[in-house]
VOPA-665590 format. One line per 10 residues: number of its first residue (from 1); their letters; for each residue x, y, z of C-alpha. Coordinates in nm, 4 decimals, padded with zeros to 6 digits, always signed. Example, Ala and Ser with C-alpha at 12.3 -4.5 7.8 and 13.67 -1.06 7.14 Angstrom:
residues 2
1> as> +01.2300 -00.4500 +00.7800  +01.3670 -00.1060 +00.7140
This chain:
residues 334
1> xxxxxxxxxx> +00.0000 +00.0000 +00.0000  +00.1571 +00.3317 -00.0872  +00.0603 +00.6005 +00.2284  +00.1370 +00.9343 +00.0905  +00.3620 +01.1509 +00.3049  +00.2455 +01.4098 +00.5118  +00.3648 +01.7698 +00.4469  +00.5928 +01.8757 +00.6933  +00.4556 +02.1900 +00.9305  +00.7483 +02.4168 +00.8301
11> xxxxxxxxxx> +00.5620 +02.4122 +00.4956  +00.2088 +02.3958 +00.5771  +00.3164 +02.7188 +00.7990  +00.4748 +02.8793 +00.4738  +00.1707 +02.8194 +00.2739  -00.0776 +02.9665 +00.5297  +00.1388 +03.2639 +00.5691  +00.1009 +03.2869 +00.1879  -00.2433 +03.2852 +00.1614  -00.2599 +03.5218 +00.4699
21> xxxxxxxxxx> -00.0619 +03.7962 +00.3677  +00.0217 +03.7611 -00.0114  -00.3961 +03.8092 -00.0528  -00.4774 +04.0442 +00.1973  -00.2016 +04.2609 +00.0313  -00.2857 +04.2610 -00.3046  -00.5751 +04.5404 -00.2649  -00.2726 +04.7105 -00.1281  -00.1158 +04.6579 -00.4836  -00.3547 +04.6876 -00.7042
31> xxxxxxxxxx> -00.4116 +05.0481 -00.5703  -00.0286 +05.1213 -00.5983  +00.0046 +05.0023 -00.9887  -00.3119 +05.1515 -01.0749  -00.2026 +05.4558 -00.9796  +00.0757 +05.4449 -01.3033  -00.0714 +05.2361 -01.5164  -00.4684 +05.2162 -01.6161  -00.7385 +04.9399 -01.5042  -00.7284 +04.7421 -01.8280
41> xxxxxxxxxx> -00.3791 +04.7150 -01.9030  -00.2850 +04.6505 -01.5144  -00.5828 +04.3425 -01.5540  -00.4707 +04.2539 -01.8862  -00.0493 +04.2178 -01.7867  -00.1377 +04.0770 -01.4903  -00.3353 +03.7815 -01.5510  -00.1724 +03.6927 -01.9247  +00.1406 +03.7065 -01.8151  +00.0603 +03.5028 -01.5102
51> xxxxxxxxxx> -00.2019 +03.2428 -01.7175  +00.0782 +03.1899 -01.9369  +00.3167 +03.1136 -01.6484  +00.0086 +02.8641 -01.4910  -00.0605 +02.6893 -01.8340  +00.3339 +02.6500 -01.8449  +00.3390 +02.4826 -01.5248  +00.0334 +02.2839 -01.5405  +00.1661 +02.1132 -01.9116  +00.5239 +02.0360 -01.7682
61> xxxxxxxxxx> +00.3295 +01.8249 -01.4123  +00.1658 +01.6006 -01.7390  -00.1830 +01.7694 -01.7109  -00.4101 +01.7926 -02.0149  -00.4695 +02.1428 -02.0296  -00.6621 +02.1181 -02.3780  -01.0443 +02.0626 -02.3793  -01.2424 +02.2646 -02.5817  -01.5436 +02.1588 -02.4212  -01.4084 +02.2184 -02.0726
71> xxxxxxxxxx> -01.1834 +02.5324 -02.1588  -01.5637 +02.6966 -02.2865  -01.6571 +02.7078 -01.9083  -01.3078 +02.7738 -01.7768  -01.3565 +03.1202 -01.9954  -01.6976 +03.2030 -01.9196  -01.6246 +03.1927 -01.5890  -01.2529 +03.3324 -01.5662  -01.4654 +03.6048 -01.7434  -01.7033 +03.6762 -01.4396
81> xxxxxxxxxx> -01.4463 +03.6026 -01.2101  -01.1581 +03.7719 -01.2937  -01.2742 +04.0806 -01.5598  -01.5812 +04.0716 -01.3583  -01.4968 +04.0598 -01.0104  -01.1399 +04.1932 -01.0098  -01.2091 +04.4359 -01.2832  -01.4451 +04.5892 -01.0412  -01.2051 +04.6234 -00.7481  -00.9091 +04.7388 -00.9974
91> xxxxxxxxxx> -01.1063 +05.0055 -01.1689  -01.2874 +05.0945 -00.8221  -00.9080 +05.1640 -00.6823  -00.8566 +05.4759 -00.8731  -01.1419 +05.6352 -00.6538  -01.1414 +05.4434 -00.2711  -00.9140 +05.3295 -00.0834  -00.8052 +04.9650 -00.0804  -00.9284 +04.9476 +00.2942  -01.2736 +05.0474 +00.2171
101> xxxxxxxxxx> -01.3085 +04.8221 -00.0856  -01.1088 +04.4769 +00.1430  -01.4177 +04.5836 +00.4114  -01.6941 +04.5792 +00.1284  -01.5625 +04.2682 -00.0394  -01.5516 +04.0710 +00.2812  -01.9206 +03.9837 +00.2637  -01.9024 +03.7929 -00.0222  -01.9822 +03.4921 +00.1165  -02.3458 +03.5973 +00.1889
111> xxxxxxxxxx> -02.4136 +03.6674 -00.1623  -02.2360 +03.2857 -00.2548  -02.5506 +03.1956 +00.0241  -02.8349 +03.4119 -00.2203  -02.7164 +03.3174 -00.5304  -02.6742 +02.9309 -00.5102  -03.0077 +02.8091 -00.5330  -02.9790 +02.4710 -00.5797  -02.8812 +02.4625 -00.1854  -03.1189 +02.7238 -00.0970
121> xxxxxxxxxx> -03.3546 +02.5174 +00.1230  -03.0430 +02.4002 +00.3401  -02.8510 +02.7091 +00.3445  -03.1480 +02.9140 +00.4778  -03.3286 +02.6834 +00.7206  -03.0050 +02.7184 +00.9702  -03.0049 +03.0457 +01.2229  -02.6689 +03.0843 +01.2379  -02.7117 +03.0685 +00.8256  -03.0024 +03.3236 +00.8699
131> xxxxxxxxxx> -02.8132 +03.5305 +01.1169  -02.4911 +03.5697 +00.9060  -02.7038 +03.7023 +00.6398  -02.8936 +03.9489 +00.8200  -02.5507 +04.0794 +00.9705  -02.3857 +04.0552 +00.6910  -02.6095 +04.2361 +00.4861  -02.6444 +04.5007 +00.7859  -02.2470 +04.5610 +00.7878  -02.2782 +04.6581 +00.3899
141> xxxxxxxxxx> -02.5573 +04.8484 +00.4034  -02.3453 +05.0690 +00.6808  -02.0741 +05.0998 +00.4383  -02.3150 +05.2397 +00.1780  -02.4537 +05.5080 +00.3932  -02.0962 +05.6092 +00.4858  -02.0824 +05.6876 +00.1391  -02.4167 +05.8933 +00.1156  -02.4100 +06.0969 +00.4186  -02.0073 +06.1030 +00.5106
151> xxxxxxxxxx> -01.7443 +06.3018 +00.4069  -01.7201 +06.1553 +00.0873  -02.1149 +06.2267 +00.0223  -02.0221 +06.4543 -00.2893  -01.8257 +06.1925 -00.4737  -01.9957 +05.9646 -00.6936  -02.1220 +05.6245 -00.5801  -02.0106 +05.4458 -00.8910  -01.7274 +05.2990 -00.7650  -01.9200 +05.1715 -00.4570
161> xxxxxxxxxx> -02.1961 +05.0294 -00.7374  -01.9186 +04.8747 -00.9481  -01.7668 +04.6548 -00.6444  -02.1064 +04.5293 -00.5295  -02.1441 +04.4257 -00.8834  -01.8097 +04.2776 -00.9033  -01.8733 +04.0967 -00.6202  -02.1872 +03.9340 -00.7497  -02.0003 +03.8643 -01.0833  -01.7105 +03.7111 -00.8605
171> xxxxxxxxxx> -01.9982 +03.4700 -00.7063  -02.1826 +03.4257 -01.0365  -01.8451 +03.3007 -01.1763  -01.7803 +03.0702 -00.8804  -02.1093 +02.9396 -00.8761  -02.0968 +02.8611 -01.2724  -01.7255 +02.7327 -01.2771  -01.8508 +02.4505 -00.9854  -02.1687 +02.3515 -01.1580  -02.0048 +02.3575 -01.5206
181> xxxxxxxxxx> -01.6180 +02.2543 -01.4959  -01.6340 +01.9091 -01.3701  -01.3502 +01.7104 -01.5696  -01.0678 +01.9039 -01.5400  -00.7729 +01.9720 -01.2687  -00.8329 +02.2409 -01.0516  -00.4779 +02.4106 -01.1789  -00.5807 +02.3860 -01.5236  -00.9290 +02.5508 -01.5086  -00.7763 +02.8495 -01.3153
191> xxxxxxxxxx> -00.5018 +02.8764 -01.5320  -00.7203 +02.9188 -01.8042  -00.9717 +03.1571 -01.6429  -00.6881 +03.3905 -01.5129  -00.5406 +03.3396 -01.9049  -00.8794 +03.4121 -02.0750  -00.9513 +03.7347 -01.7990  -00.6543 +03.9007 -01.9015  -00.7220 +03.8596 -02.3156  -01.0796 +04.0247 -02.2408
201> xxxxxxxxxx> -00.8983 +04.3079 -02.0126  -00.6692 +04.3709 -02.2999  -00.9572 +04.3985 -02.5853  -01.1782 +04.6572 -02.3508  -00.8631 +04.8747 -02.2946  -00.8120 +04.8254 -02.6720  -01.1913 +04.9345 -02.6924  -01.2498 +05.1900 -02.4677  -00.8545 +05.3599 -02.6257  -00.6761 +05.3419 -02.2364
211> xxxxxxxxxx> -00.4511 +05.0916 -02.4063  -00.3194 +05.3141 -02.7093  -00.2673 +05.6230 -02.4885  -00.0299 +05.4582 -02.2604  +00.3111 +05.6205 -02.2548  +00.4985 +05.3496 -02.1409  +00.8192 +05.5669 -02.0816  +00.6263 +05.7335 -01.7870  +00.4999 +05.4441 -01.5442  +00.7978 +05.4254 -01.2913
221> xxxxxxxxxx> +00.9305 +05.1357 -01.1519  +00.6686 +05.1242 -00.8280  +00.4036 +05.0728 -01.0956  +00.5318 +04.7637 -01.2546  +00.7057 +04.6390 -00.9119  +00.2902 +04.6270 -00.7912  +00.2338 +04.4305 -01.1007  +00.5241 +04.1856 -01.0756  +00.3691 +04.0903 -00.7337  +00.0402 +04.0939 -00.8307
231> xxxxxxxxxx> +00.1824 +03.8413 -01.0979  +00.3981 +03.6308 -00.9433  +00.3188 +03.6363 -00.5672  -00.0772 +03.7177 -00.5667  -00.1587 +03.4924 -00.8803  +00.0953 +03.2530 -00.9097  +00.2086 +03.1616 -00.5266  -00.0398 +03.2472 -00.3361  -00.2984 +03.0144 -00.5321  -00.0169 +02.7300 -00.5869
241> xxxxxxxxxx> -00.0032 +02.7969 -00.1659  -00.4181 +02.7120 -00.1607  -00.4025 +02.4867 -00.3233  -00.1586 +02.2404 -00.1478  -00.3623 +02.3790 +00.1464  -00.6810 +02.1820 +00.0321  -00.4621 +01.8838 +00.0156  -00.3266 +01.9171 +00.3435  -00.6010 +02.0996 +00.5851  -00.9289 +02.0664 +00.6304
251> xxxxxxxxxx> -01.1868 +02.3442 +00.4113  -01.2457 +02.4933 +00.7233  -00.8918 +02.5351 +00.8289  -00.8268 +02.6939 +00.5029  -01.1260 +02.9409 +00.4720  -01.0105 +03.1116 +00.7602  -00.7992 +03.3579 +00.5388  -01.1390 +03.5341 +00.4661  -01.1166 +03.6352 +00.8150  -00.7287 +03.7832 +00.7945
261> xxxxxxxxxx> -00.7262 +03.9128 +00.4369  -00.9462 +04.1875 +00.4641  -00.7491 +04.2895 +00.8018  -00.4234 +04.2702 +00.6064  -00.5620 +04.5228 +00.3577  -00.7153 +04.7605 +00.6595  -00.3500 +04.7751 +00.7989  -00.1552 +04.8076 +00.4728  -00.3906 +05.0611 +00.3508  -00.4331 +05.2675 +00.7220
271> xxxxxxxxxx> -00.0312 +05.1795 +00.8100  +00.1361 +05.2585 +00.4945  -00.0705 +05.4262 +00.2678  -00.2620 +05.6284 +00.4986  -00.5785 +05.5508 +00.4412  -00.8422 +05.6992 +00.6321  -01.0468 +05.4570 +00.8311  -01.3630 +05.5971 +01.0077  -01.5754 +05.4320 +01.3244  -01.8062 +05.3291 +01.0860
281> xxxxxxxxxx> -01.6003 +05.1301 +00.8483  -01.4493 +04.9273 +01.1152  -01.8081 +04.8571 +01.2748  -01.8838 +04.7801 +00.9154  -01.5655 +04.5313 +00.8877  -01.6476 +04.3714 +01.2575  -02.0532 +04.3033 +01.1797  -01.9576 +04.1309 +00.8377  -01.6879 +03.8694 +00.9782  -01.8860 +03.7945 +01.2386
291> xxxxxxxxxx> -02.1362 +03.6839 +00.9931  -01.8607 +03.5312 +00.7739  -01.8050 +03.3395 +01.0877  -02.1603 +03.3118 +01.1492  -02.2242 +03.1501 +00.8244  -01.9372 +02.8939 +00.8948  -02.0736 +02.7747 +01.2002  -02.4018 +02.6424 +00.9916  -02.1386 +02.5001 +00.7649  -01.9913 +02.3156 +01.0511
301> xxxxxxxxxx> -02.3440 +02.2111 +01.1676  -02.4139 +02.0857 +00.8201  -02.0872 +01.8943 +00.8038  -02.1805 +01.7186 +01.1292  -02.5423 +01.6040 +01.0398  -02.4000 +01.4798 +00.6929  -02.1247 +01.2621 +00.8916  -02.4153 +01.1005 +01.0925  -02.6115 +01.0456 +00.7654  -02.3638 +00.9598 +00.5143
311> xxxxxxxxxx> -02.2009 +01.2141 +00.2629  -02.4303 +01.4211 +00.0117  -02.3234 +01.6829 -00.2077  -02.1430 +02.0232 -00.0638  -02.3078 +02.3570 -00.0654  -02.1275 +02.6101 -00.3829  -02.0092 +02.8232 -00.0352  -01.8288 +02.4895 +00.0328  -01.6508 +02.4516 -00.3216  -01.6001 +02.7454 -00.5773
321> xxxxxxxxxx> -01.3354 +02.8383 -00.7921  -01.1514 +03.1702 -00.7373  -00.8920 +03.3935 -00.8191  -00.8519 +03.7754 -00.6068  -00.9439 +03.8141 -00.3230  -01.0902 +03.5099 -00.1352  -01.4101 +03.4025 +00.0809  -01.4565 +03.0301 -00.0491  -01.3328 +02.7403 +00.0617  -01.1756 +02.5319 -00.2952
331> xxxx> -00.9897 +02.6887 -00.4856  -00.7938 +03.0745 -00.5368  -00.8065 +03.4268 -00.4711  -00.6985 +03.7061 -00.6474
């Protein structure tokens, strides 16, 4: 019988701190490069270049990383994911802080809750299920009206708009990309959803003429130093980091980096970027992870009933597929 060898702690600890830091930072990022270099090209450099490097990878380990019929989904929903979902949050970045926007996007896991409703009737017959929700919800709705009667009440609230959007098309995605992509790795669908995001970045910067009006001569070296770690260290290690997590810790082990990430983006942004953080925004951040943890408790309680009557299929908040910025349990983050 060949017993596969456990993963020593010294690297289970490495990966963790990966998935810890390297995500919650890359709001952090993303609002340093876009600074230099616009939305579209910065989405479009940064997930080509780093789809190329995953597709790479993934070919030289022996996986088959052509399927038509598989790679159709793996687009669609690298699409909603990734142009989607972290197009939102990149474009958002030229007008809030990357504090603000880490707070908003923490409640993602509530909408994962709406929108999957094949599991509706078990997700929302559970009070701590209920309860997450209503807290959840309660936390964003707090961060809107910061917006409409704050000190920011004279800006615009597109950018708020376009990263509650995002964040639906980053569940939409998620949702699809479990329910469709059923035959292929887990490596090779994200490498070609982070591949296929940046080709659709490139042809809207093309489109809307951000692209041609670069001058490439004038982003300094801090702009593409954020995009080499966006690149390397927030799409290329930090996912290789989940997933040999999955393999090695338990789901719930691993989804607690939807509790640290967004506080590793409050402190970048507040600590080094001097971000302004209000009372209100860190209410807002402490009423949605408590219903982030809230909504993990059902999952525990679920987990427990189905080990007393056998195993049944997982709830889509129990296995997504993700890129950015993190608050599922399967797969990556941006």
């Amino acid at each position: 019988m060949n017993l596969k060898k456990a993963p020593s702690t010294l690297l289970v600890i490495m990966a963790f701190a990966a998935v810890y830091l390297i995500w919650g930072s890359t709001y952090f990022f993303i609002e340093i490069g876009v600074h230099f270099i616009p939305p579209m090209l910065l989405g479009g450099l940064r997930f080509v270049t780093a789809g190329i490097i995953m597709l790479v990878g993934t070919g030289l380990k022996g996986e088959k990383i052509w399927n038509p019929s598989v790679i159709i989904h793996s687009v669609i929903s690298g699409v909603l994911l990734l142009f989607v979902g972290n197009g939102a949050v990149i474009w958002a970045e030229q007008y809030l802080h990357s504090s603000f926007v880490a707070i908003f996007l923490a409640s993602a896991p509530i909408w994962f809750l709406v929108f999957d409703k094949p599991n509706w009737l078990e997700n929302f017959t559970n009070k701590f299920t209920l309860l997450g929700v209503a807290m959840g919800l309660t936390g964003v709705i707090a961060l809107f009206y910061e917006k409409v009667t704050g000190r920011d009440r004279n800006q615009s609230l597109l950018p708020v708009l376009a990263i509650f959007i995002g964040n639906i098309g980053w569940v939409v995605g998620s949702l699809y990309s479990k329910y469709k992509v059923k035959v292929v790795a887990p490596s090779v669908n994200a490498a070609w959803q982070i591949l296929s995001a940046g080709v659709v970045f490139f042809i809207a910067g093309f489109a809307d003429g951000s692209i041609a009006h670069v001058k490439w001569k004038q982003i300094p070296a801090e702009g593409w130093m954020a995009l080499g770690y966006l690149v390397l260290f927030g799409s290329v290690i930090a996912y290789s980091a989940y997933v040999f997590l999955l393999g090695a810790r338990s789901a719930a082990q691993v989804s607690s980096y939807a509790y640290v990430n967004p506080l590793v983006a409050v402190l970048l942004g507040v600590l080094i970027n001097k971000d302004p953080l209000t009372a209100l925004q860190v209410t807002g951040l402490v009423v949605i992870l408590c219903s982030v943890l809230f909504i993990n408790l059902a999952r525990k309680e679920r987990a427990k009933k189905q080990a007393k009557t056998g195993p049944q299929l997982h709830s889509a908040t129990q296995c997504t597929n993700k890129e950015v910025h993190p608050v599922c349990n399967q797969s990556s983050s941006a």
